[in-house]
C-alpha positions as CSV (number, residue, x, y, z in Angstrom):
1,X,309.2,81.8,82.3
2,X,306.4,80.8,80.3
3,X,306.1,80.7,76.7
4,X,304.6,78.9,73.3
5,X,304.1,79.0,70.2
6,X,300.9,78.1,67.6
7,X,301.1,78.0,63.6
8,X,297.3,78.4,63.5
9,X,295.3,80.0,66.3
10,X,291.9,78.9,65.8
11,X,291.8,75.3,67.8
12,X,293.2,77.3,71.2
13,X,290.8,80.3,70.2
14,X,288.0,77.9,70.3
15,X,289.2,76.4,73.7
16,X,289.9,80.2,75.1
17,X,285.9,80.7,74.0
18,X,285.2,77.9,75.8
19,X,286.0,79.0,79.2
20,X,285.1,82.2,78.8
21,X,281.3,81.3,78.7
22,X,281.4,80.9,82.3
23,X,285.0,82.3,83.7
24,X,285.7,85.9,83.8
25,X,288.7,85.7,85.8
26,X,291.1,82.6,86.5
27,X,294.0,81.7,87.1
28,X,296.1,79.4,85.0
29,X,298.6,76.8,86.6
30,X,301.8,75.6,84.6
31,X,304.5,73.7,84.3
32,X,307.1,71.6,81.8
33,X,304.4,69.2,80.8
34,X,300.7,71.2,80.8
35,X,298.6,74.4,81.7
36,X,295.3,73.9,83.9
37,X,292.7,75.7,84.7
38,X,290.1,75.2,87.6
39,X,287.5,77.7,87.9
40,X,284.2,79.0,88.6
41,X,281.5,81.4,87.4
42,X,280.7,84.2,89.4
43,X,278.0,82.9,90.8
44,X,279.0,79.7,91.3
45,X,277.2,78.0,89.7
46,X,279.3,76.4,87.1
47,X,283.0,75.3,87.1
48,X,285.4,74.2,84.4
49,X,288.3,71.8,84.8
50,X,290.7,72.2,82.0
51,X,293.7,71.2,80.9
52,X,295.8,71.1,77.9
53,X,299.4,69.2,77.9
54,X,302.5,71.2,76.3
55,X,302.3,68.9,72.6
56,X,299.4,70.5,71.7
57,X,301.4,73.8,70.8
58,X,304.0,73.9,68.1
59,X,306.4,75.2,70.9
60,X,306.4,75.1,74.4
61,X,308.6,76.6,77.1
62,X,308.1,76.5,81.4
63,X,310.1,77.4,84.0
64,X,309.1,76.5,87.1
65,X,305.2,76.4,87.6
66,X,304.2,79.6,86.9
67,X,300.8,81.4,87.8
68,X,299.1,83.3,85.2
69,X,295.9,85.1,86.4
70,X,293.7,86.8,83.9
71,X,290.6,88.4,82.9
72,X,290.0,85.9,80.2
73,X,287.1,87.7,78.4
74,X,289.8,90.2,77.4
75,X,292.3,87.9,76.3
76,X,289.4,86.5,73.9
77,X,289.3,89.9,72.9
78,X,292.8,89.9,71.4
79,X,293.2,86.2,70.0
80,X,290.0,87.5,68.7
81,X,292.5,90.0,66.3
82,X,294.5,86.9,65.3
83,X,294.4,85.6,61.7
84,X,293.9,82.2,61.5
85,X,297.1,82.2,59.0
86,X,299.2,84.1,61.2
87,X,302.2,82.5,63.7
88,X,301.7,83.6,67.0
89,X,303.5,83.3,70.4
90,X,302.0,83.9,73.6
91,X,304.8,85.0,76.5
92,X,304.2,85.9,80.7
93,X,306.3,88.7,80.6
94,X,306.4,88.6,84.8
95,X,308.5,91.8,85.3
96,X,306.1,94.2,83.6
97,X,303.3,92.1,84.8
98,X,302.2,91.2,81.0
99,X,300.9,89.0,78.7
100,X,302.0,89.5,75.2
101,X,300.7,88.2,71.6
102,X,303.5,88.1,69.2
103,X,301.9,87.8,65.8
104,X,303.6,86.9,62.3
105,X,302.7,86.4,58.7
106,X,305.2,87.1,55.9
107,X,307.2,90.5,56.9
108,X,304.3,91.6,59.1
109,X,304.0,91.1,62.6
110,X,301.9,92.7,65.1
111,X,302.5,92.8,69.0
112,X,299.7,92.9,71.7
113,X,299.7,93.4,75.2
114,X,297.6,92.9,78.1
115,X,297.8,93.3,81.6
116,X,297.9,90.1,84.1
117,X,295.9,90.3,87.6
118,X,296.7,89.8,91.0
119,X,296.9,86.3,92.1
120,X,293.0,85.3,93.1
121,X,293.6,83.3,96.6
122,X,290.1,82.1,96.4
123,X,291.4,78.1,95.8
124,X,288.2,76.2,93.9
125,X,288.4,72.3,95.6
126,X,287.8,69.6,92.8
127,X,284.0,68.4,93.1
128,X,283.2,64.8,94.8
129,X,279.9,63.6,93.2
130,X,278.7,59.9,92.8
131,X,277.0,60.0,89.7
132,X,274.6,56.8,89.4
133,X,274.2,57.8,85.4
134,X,276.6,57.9,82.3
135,X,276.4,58.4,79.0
136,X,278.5,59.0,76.1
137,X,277.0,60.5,73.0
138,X,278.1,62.4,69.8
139,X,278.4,66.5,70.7
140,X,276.3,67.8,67.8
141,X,273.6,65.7,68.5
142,X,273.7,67.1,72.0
143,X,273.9,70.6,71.1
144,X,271.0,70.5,68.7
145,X,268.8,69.2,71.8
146,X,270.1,71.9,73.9
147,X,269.2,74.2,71.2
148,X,265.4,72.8,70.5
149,X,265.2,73.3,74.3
150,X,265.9,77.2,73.9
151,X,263.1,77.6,72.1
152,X,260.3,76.9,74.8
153,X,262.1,77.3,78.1
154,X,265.0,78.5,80.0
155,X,264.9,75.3,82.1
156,X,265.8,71.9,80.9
157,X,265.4,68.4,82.2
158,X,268.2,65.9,82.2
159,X,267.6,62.1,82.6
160,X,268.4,58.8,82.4
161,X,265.5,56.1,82.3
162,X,265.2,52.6,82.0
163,X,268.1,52.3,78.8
164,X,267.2,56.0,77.6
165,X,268.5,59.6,77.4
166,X,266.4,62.1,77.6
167,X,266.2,66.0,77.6
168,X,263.5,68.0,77.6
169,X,261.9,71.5,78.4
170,X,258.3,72.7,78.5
171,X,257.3,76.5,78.8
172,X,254.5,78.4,77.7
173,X,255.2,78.4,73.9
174,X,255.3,74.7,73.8
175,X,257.6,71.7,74.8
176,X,260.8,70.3,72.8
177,X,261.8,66.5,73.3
178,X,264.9,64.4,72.6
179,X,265.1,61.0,73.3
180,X,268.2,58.5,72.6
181,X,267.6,54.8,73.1
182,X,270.6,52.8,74.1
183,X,272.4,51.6,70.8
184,X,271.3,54.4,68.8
185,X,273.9,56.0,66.2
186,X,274.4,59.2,68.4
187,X,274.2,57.4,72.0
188,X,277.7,55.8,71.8
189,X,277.0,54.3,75.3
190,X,274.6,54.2,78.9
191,X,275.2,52.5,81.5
192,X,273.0,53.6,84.6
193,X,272.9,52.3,88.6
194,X,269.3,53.8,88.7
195,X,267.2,56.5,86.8
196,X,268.5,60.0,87.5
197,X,267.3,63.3,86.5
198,X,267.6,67.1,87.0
199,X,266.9,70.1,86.0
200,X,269.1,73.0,84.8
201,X,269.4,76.6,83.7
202,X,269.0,76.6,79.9
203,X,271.3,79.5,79.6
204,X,274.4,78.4,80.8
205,X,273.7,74.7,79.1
206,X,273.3,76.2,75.9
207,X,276.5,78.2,75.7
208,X,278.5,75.9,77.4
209,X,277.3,73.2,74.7
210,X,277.8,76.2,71.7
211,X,281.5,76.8,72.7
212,X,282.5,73.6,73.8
213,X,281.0,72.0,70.4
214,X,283.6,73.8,68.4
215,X,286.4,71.2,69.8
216,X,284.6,68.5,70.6
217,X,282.9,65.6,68.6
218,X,282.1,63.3,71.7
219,X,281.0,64.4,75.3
220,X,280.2,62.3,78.2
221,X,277.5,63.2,80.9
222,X,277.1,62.0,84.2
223,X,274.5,62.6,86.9
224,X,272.5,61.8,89.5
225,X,269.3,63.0,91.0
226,X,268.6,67.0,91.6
227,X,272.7,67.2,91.8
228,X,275.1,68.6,89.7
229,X,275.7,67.9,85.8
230,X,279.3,66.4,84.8
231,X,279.6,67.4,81.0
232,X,283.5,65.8,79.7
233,X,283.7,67.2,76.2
234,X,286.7,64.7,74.8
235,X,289.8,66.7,72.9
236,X,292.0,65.4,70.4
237,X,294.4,66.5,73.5
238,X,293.5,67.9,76.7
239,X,290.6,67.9,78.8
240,X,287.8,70.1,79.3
241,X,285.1,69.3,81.9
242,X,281.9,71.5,83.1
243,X,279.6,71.0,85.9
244,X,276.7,73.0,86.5
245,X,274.5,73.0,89.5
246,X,270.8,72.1,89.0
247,X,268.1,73.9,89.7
248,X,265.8,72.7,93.0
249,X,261.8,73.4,92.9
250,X,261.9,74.4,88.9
């Protein structure tokens, strides 16, 4: 038995957006004290680690620790039809092999179902990178150099130099630059065992940064040298981590 409740949908419509950018299908784990999520892209390229603990919703009820796997690009589709005034509750209904929407406002309410998958076996182990770089910046600021970046390339470089962030991208129509210096107002922190840098697909960057940005105001980066990107985007409760693979020979 699985089931909660939300007075306003929008904060876990933005995190449901979130994951969606990269995970079609996945399979969510809970029990009496949070729901997780650990899962890739098709390609495997990118992964997510999420989590978000049972206060976050006005109600929540488990039984047991439930599996709920589901094309989550269609249940975006539906919390997509949910007024950000409306109650709603969200229930596994496991004998019909359903996930229903319950939706409320005033003496109207509205009722969606969707159909849940068969469990995906495929189990996705947690990454073990050393990362030899960290920093700690303000989201928007990010975002807006991910953004500047989209407009010359569909590569990006990543790096940490002496006591600077950088990220930058050069294509035919030009080059974009950002550079943070350590103390700045939107570098919050950098701490670094050696330079590292790498370079990675602009597309996924950007719409992992897009969504993400909606319930974040700080992320955290980590890397290392030509391996994968950590990217922690801090919640007022929960976690949601990406890591992207970088692109070798760009």
């Amino acid at each position: 038995m699985f089931e909660v409740e939300v007075s306003s949908i929008d904060p876990f419509r933005n995190l449901i957006k979130a994951l969606s950018v990269i995970v079609e299908e996945g399979t969510f784990v809970m029990n009496e004290a949070q729901i997780k999520l650990l899962a890739m892209d098709p390609s495997h390229v990118a992964m997510v680690d999420f989590e978000l603990p049972a206060d976050f919703f006005d109600a929540y009820k488990c039984e047991g620790e439930p599996h709920l796997s589901i094309n989550i690009k269609e249940l975006l589709k539906f919390l997509d039809r949910v007024d950000k005034d409306e109650e709603t509750r969200i229930r596994l209904d496991e004998e019909k092999a359903r996930l229903v929407i319950l939706c409320k406002r005033g003496g109207h309410s509205r009722r969606f179902e969707m159909p849940i998958l068969e469990p995906i076996d495929d189990e996705v182990p947690q990454p073990k990178i050393f990362f030899k770089a960290k920093a700690r910046l303000i989201t928007d600021s990010l975002r807006n150099a991910i953004r500047d970046a989209n407009l010359v390339s569909e590569h990006v470089k990543v790096a940490v130099e002496g006591e600077m962030l950088k990220i930058s991208a050069n294509g035919d129509m030009g080059s974009a630059h950002s550079e943070w210096e350590k103390g700045s107002d939107d570098l919050i922190d950098l701490k670094a065992e050696e330079d590292s840098s790498a370079t990675f697909t602009l597309s996924y960057l950007n719409e992992i940064a897009n969504a993400a940005g909606n319930s974040s105001k700080v992320a955290t980066i980590e890397l290392s040298t030509d391996m994968p990107i950590k990217m922690d985007f801090e919640l007022p409760k929960g976690k949601l981590v990406y890591y992207l693979a970088p692109c070798i020979g760009v």
